[in-house]
ZADODO-48147 format. One record per residue (C-alpha): residue number from 1; x, y, z. Coordinates in nm, 3 decimals. Last residue first. Layout:
ZADODO-48147
<site resi="NUM" X="X" Y="Y" Z="Z"/>
...
//
This chain:
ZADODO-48147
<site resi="358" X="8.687" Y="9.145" Z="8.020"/>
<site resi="357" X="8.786" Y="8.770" Z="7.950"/>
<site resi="356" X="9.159" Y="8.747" Z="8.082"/>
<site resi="355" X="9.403" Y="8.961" Z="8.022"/>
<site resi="354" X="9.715" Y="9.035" Z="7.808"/>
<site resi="353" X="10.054" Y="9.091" Z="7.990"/>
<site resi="352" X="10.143" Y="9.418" Z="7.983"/>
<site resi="351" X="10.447" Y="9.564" Z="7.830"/>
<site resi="350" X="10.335" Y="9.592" Z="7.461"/>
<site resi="349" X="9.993" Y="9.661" Z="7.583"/>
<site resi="348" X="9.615" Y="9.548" Z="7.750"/>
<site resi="347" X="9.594" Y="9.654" Z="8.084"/>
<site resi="346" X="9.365" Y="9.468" Z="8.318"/>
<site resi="345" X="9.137" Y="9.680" Z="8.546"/>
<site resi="344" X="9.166" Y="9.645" Z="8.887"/>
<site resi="343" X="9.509" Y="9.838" Z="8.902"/>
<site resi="342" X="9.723" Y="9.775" Z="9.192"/>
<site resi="341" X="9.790" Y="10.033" Z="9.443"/>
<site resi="340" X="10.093" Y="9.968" Z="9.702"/>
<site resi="339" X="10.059" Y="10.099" Z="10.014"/>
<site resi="338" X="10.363" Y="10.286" Z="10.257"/>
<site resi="337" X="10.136" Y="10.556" Z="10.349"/>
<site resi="336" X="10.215" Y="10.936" Z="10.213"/>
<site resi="335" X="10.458" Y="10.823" Z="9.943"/>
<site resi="334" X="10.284" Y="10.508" Z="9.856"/>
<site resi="333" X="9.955" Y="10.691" Z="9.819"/>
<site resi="332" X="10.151" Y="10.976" Z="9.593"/>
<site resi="331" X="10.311" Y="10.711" Z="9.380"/>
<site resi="330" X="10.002" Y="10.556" Z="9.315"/>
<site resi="329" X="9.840" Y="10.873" Z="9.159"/>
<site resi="328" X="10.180" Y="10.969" Z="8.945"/>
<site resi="327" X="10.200" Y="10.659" Z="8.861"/>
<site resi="326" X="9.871" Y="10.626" Z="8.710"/>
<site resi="325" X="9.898" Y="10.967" Z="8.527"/>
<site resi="324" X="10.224" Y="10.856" Z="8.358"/>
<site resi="323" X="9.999" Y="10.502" Z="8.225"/>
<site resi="322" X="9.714" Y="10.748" Z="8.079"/>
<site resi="321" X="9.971" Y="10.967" Z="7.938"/>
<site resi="320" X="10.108" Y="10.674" Z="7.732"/>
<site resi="319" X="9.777" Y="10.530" Z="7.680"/>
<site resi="318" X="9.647" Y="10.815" Z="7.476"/>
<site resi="317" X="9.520" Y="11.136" Z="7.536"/>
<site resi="316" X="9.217" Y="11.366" Z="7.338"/>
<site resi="315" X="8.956" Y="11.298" Z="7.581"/>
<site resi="314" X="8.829" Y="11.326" Z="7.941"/>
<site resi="313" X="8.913" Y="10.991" Z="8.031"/>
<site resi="312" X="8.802" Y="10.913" Z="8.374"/>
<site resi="311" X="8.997" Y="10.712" Z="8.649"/>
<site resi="310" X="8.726" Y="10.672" Z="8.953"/>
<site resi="309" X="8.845" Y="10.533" Z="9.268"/>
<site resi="308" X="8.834" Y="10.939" Z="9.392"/>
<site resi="307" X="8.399" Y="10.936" Z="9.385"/>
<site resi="306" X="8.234" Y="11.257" Z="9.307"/>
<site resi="305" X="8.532" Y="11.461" Z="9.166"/>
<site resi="304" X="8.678" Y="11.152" Z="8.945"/>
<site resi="303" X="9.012" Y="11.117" Z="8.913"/>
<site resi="302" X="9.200" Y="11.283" Z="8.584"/>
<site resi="301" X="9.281" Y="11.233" Z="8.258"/>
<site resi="300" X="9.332" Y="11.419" Z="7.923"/>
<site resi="299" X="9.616" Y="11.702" Z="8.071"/>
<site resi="298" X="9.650" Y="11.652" Z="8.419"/>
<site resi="297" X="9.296" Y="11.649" Z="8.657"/>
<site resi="296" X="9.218" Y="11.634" Z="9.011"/>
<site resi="295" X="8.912" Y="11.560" Z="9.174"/>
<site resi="294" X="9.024" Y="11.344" Z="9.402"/>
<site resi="293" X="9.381" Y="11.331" Z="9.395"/>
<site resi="292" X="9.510" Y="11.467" Z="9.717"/>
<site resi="291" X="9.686" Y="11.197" Z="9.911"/>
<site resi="290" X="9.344" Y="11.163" Z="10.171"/>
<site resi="289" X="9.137" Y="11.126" Z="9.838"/>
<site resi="288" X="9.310" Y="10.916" Z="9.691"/>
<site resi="287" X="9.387" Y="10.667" Z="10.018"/>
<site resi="286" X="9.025" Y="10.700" Z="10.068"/>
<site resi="285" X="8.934" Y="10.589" Z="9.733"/>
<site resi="284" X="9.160" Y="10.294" Z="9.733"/>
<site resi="283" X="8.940" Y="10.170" Z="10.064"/>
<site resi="282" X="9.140" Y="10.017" Z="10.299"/>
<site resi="281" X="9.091" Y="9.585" Z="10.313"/>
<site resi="280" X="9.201" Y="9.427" Z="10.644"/>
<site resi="279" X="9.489" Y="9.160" Z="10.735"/>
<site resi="278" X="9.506" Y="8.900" Z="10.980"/>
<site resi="277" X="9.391" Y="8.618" Z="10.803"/>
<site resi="276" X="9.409" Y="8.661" Z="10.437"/>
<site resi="275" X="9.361" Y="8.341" Z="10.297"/>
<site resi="274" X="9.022" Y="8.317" Z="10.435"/>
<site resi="273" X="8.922" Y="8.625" Z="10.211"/>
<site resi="272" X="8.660" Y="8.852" Z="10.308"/>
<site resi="271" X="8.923" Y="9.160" Z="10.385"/>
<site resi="270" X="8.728" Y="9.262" Z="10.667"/>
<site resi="269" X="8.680" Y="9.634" Z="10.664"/>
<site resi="268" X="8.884" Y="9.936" Z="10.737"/>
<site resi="267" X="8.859" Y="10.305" Z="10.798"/>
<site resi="266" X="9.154" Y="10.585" Z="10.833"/>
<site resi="265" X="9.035" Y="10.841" Z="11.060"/>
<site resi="264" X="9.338" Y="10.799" Z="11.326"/>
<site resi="263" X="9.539" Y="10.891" Z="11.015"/>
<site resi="262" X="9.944" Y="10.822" Z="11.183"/>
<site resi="261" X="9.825" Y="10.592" Z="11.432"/>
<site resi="260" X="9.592" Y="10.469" Z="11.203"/>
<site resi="259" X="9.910" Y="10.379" Z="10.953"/>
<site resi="258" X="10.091" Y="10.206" Z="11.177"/>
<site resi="257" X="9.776" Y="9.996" Z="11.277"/>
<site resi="256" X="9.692" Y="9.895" Z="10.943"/>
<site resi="255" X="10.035" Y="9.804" Z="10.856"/>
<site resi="254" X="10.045" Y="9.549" Z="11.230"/>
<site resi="253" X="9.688" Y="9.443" Z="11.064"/>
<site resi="252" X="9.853" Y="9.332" Z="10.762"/>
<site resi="251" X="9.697" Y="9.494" Z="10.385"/>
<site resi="250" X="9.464" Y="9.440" Z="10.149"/>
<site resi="249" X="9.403" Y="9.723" Z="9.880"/>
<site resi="248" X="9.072" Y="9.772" Z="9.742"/>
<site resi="247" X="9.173" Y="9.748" Z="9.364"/>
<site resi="246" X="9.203" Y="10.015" Z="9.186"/>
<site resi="245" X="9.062" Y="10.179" Z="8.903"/>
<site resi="244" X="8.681" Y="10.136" Z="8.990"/>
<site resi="243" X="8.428" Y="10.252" Z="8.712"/>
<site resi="242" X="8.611" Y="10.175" Z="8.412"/>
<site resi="241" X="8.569" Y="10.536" Z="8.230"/>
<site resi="240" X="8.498" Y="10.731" Z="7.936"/>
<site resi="239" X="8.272" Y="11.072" Z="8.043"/>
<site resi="238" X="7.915" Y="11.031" Z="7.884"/>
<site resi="237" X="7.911" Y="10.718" Z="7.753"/>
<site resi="236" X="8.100" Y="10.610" Z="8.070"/>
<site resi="235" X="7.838" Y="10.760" Z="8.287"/>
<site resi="234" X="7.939" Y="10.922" Z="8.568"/>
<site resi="233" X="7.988" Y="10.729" Z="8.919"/>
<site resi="232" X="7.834" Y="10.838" Z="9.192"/>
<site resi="231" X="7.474" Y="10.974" Z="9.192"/>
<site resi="230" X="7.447" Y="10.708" Z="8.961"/>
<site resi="229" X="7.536" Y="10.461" Z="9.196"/>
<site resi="228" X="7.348" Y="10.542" Z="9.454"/>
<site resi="227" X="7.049" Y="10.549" Z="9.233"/>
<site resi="226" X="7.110" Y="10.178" Z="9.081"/>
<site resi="225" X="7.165" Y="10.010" Z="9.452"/>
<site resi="224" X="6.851" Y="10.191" Z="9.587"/>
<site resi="223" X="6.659" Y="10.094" Z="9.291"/>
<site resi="222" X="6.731" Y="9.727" Z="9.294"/>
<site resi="221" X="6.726" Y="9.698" Z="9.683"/>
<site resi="220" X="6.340" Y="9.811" Z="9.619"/>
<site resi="219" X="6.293" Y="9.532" Z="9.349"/>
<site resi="218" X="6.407" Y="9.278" Z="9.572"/>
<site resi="217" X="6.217" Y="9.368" Z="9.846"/>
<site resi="216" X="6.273" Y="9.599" Z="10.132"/>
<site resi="215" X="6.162" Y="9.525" Z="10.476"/>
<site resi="214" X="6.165" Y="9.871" Z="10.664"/>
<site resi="213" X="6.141" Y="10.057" Z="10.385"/>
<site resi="212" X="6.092" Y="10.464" Z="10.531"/>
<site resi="211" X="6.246" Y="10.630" Z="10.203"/>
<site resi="210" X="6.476" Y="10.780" Z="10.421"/>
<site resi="209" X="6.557" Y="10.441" Z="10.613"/>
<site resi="208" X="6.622" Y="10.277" Z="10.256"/>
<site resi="207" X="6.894" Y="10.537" Z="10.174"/>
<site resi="206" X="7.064" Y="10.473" Z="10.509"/>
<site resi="205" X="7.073" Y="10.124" Z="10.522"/>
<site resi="204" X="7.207" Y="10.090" Z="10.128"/>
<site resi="203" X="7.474" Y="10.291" Z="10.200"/>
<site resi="202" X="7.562" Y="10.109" Z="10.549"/>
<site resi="201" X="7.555" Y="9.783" Z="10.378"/>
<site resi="200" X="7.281" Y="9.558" Z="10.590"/>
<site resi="199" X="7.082" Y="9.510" Z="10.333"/>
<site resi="198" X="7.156" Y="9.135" Z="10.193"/>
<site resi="197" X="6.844" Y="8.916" Z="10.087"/>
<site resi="196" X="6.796" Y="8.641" Z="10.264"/>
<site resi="195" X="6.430" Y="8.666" Z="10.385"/>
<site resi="194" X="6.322" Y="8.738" Z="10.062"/>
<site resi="193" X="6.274" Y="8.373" Z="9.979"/>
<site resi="192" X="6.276" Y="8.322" Z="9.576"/>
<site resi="191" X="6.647" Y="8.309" Z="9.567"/>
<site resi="190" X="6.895" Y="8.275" Z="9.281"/>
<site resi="189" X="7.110" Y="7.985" Z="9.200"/>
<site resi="188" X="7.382" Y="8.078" Z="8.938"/>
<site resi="187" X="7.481" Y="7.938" Z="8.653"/>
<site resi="186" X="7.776" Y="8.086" Z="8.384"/>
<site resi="185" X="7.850" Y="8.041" Z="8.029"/>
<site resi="184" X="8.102" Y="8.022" Z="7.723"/>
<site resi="183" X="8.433" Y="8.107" Z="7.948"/>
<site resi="182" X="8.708" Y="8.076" Z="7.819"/>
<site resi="181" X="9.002" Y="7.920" Z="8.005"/>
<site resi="180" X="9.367" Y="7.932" Z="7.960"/>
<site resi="179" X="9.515" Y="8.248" Z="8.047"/>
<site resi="178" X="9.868" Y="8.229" Z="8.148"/>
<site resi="177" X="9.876" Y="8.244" Z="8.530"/>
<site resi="176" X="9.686" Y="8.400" Z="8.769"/>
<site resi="175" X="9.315" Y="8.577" Z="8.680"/>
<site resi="174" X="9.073" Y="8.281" Z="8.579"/>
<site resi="173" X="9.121" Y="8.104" Z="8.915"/>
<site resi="172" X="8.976" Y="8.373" Z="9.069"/>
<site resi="171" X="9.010" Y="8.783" Z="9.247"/>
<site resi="170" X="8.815" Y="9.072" Z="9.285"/>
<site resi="169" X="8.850" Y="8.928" Z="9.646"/>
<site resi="168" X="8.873" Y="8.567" Z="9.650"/>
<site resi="167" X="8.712" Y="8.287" Z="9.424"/>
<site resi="166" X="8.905" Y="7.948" Z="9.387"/>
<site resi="165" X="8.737" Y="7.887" Z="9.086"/>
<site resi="164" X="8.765" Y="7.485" Z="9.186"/>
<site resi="163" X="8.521" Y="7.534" Z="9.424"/>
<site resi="162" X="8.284" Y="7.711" Z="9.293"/>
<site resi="161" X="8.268" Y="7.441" Z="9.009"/>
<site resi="160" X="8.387" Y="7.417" Z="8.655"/>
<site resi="159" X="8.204" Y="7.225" Z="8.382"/>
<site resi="158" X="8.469" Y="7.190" Z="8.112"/>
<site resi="157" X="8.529" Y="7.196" Z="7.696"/>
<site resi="156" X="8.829" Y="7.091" Z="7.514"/>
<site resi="155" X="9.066" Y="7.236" Z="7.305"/>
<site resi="154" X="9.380" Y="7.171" Z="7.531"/>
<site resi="153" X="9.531" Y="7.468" Z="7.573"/>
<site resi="152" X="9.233" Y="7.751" Z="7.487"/>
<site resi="151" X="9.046" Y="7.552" Z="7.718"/>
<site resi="150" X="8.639" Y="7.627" Z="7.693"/>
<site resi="149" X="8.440" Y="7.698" Z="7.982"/>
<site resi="148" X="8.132" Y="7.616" Z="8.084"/>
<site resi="147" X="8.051" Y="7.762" Z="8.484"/>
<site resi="146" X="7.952" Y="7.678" Z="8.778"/>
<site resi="145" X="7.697" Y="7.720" Z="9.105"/>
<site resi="144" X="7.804" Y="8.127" Z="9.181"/>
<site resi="143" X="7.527" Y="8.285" Z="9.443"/>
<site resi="142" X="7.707" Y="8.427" Z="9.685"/>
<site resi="141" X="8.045" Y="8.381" Z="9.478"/>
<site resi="140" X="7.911" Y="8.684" Z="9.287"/>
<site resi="139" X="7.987" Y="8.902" Z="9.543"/>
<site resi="138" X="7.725" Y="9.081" Z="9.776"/>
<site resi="137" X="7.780" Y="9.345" Z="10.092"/>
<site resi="136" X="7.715" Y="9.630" Z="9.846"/>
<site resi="135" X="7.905" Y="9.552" Z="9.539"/>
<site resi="134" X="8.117" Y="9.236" Z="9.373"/>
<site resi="133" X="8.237" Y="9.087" Z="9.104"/>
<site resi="132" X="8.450" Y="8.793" Z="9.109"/>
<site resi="131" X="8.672" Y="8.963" Z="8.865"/>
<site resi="130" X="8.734" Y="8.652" Z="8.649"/>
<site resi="129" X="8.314" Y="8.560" Z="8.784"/>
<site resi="128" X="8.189" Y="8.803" Z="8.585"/>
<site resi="127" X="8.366" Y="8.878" Z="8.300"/>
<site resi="126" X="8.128" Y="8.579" Z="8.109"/>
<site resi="125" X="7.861" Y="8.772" Z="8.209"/>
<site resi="124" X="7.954" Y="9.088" Z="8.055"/>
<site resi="123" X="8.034" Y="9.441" Z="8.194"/>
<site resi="122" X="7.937" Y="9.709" Z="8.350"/>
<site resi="121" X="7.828" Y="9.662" Z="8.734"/>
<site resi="120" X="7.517" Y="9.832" Z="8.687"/>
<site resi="119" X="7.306" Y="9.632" Z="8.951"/>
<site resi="118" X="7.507" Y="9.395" Z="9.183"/>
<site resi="117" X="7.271" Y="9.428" Z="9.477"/>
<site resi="116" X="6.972" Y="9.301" Z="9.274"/>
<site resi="115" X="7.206" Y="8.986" Z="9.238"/>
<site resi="114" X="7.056" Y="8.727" Z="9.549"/>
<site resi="113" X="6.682" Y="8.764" Z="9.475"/>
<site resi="112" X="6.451" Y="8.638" Z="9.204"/>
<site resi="111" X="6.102" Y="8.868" Z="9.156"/>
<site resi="110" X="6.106" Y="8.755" Z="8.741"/>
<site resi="109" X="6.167" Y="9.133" Z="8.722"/>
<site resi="108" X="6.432" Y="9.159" Z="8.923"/>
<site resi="107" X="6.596" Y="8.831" Z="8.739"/>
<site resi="106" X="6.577" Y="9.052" Z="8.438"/>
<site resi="105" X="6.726" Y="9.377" Z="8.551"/>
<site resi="104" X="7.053" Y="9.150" Z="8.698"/>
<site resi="103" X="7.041" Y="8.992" Z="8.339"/>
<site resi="102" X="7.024" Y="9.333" Z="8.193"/>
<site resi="101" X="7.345" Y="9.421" Z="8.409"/>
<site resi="100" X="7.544" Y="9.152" Z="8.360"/>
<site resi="99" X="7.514" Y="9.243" Z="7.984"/>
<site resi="98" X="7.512" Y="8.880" Z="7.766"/>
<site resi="97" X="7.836" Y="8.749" Z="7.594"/>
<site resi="96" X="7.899" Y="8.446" Z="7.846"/>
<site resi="95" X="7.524" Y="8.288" Z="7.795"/>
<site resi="94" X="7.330" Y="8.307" Z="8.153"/>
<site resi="93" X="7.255" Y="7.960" Z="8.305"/>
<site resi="92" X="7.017" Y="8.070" Z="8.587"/>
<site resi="91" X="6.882" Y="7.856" Z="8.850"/>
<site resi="90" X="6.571" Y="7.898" Z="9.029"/>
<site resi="89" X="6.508" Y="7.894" Z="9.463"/>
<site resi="88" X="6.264" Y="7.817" Z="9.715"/>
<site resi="87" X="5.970" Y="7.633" Z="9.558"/>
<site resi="86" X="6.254" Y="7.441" Z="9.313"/>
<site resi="85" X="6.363" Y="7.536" Z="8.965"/>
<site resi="84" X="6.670" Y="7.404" Z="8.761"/>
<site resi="83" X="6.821" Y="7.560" Z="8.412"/>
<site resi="82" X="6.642" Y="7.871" Z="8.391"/>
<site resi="81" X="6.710" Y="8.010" Z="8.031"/>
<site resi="80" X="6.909" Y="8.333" Z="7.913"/>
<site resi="79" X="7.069" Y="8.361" Z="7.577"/>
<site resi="78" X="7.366" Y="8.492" Z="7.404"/>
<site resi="77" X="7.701" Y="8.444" Z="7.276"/>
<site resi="76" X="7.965" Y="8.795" Z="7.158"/>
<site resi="75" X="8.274" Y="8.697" Z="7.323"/>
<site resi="74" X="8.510" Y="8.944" Z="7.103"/>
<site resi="73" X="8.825" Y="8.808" Z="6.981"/>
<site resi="72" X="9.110" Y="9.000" Z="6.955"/>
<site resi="71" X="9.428" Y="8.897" Z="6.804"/>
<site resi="70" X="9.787" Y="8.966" Z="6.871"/>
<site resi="69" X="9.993" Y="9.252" Z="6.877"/>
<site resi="68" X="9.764" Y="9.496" Z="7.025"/>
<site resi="67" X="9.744" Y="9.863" Z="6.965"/>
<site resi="66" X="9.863" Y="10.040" Z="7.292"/>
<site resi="65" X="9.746" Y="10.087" Z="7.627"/>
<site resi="64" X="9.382" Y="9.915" Z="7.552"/>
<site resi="63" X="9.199" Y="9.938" Z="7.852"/>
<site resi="62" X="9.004" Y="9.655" Z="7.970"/>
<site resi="61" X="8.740" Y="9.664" Z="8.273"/>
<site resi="60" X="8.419" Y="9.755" Z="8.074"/>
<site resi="59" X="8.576" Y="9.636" Z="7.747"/>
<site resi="58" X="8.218" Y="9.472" Z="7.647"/>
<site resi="57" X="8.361" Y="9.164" Z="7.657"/>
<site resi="56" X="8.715" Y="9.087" Z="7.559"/>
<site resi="55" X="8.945" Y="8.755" Z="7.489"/>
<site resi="54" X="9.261" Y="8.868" Z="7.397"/>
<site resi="53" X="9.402" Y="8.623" Z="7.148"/>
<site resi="52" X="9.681" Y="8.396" Z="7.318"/>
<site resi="51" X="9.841" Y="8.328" Z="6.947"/>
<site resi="50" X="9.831" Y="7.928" Z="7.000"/>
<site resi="49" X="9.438" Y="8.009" Z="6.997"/>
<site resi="48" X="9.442" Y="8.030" Z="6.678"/>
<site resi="47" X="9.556" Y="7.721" Z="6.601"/>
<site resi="46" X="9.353" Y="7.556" Z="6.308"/>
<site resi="45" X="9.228" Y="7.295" Z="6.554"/>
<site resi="44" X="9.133" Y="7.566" Z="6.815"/>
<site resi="43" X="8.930" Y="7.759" Z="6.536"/>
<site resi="42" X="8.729" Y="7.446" Z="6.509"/>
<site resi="41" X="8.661" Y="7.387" Z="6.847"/>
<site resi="40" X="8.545" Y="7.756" Z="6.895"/>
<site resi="39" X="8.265" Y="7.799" Z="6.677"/>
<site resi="38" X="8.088" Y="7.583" Z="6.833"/>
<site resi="37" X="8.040" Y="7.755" Z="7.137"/>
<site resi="36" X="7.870" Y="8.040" Z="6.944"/>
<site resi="35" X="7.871" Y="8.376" Z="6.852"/>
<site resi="34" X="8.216" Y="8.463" Z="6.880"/>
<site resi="33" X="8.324" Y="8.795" Z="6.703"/>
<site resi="32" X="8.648" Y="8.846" Z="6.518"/>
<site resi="31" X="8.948" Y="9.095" Z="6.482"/>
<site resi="30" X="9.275" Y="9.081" Z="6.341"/>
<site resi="29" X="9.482" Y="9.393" Z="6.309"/>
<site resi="28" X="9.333" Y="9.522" Z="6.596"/>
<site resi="27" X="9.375" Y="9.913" Z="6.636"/>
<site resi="26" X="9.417" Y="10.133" Z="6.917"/>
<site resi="25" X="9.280" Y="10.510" Z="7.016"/>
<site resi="24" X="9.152" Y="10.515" Z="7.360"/>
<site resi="23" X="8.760" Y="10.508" Z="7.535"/>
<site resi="22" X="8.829" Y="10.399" Z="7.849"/>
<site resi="21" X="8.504" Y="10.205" Z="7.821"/>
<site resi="20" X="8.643" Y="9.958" Z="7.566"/>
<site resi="19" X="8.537" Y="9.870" Z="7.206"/>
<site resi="18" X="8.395" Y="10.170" Z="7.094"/>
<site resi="17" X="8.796" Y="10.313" Z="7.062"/>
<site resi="16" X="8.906" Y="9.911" Z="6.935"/>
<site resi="15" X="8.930" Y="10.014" Z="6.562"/>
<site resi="14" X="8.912" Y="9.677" Z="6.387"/>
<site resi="13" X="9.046" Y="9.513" Z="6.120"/>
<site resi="12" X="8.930" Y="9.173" Z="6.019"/>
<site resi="11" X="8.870" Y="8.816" Z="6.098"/>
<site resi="10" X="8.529" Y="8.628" Z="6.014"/>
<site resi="9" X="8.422" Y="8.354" Z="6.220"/>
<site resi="8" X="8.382" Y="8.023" Z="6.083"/>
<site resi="7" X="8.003" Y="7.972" Z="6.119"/>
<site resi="6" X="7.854" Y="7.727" Z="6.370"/>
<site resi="5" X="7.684" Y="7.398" Z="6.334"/>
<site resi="4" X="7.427" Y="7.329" Z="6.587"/>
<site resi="3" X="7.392" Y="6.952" Z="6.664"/>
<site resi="2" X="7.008" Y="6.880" Z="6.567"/>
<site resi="1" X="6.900" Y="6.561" Z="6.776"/>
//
């Protein structure tokens, strides 16, 4: 048996603006890529890890606030490979550093179901299941088996279950505390029966229904997913974002029903969480919307005019400005209905507390 032997990584200085979606000016003073699990034992023994490096994918849901104080390590492993097959059903052990999305493109064309409905979610695969990403009726719990991880604490590797994740809205085990885990791969069990696939979200209805699909496939729930959301969200190339700023915010029925009294068009959904019983989600960009901010713009950022959840950068700011414009959007939803917004991304500064693998 040939045991891989990995490379020392090399640390250096790195401008972080291609880094991150966002698109703002910071600077690591120690930078380095991981290519490999094995490279990670090593650096653990040397105690690098001691320094609670931020751990970042393709920056899709990180902004960098201000240049960071510690390292930055970039989870750059690869490589796709079906793990388990059976007539109904494959699984998928997806290396940490590849692009959700291309893996979501490649199980389409392999004809496996249960992701199509999570097409161009930026990001990694390792990000994945911190965020517990979700879209159109699916999550990534729907079809989550387990995942490698390595512990920054202990140096040591471990298989963790669905179970164990303790997956929730936009929410997991790799999201509260200090950050301890990361993550070198994820398996998921995909569907070859058609049957189950999810198109009941009333976006997805409705564009199928003009296009006269009756029973769409997986490839069909591909295309409807990736055209609705490019006739939504704008291209971060194009116009720096993190797709969705805020988190859907949760909140108790007896809030829900003061507020509908007040806004009898307010909507609300299930929250999807067994630990909240009794409470509904609100969508962040109808709070936005209703308090004014969609489409509105100070000085380098503003919220997106085709879809209020958006945060876009349209150059030239920095993260001061950025973290005076969030305020000013959650202070108006507070003001005019009593909710809190949280951020969905995680922000990376003096003052914040580093994240997890984004």
């Amino acid at each position: 048996m040939t045991v891989e032997v990995a490379e020392r990584p090399h640390f250096k200085t790195q401008s972080l603006e291609g880094y991150h979606s966002m698109g703002l000016k910071a600077t690591a003073s120690e930078f380095f890529l991981i290519h490999s699990k094995h490279q990670l034992a090593p650096l653990w023994r040397e105690g690098w890890f001691d320094r609670r490096p931020v751990l970042l994918g393709e920056g899709t849901n990180t902004v960098f606030i201000t240049d960071p104080k510690r390292p930055v390590c970039k989870i750059a492993m690869k490589g796709i490979r079906i793990s388990d097959e059976s007539e109904s059903s494959v699984r998928v052990q997806a290396a940490a550093g590849e692009n959700w999305h291309q893996l979501v493109t490649w199980a389409v064309a392999q004809n496996y179901g249960g992701i199509e409905n999570l097409a161009l979610i930026p990001g990694t695969v390792g990000a994945a299941p911190v965020q517990n990403i979700g879209a159109y009726g699916v999550e990534l719990s729907d079809v989550f088996e387990e995942l490698e991880a390595f512990s920054m604490k202990h140096g040591t590797f471990k298989t963790i279950g669905r179970e164990e994740c303790r997956f929730g809205y936009r929410s997991s085990l790799f999201k509260h505390g200090e950050p301890e885990w990361l993550i070198c791969s994820v398996s998921i069990r995909l569907t070859k029966d058609h049957h189950k696939l999810s198109s009941s979200y009333q976006s997805l209805e409705t564009y199928l229904e003009k296009l006269g699909i009756q029973t769409p496939g997986v490839g069909d729930l591909y295309q409807a997913v990736c055209s609705i959301r490019k006739s939504k969200l704008p291209d971060p190339k194009i116009l720096p974002n993190c797709g969705s700023f805020f988190k859907n915010p949760v909140i108790s029925m007896e809030r829900f029903r003061h507020c509908k009294s007040m806004f009898p068009d307010m909507p609300a959904y299930p929250a999807g969480d067994s630990t909240a019983k009794g409470h509904v989600k609100i969508p962040a960009g109808w709070l936005i919307e209703k308090a004014g901010w969609k489409g509105r713009r100070k000085g380098g950022f503003g919220m997106y005019r085709q879809h209020a959840l958006v945060l876009v950068h349209f150059g030239g700011s920095g993260g001061g400005e950025l973290h005076a414009f969030m305020e000013e959007v959650t202070g108006a939803v507070l003001n005019l209905f009593g909710i809190q917004l949280e951020p969905e991304v995680h922000l990376i500064g003096d003052t914040i507390i580093p994240s997890t693998q984004t």
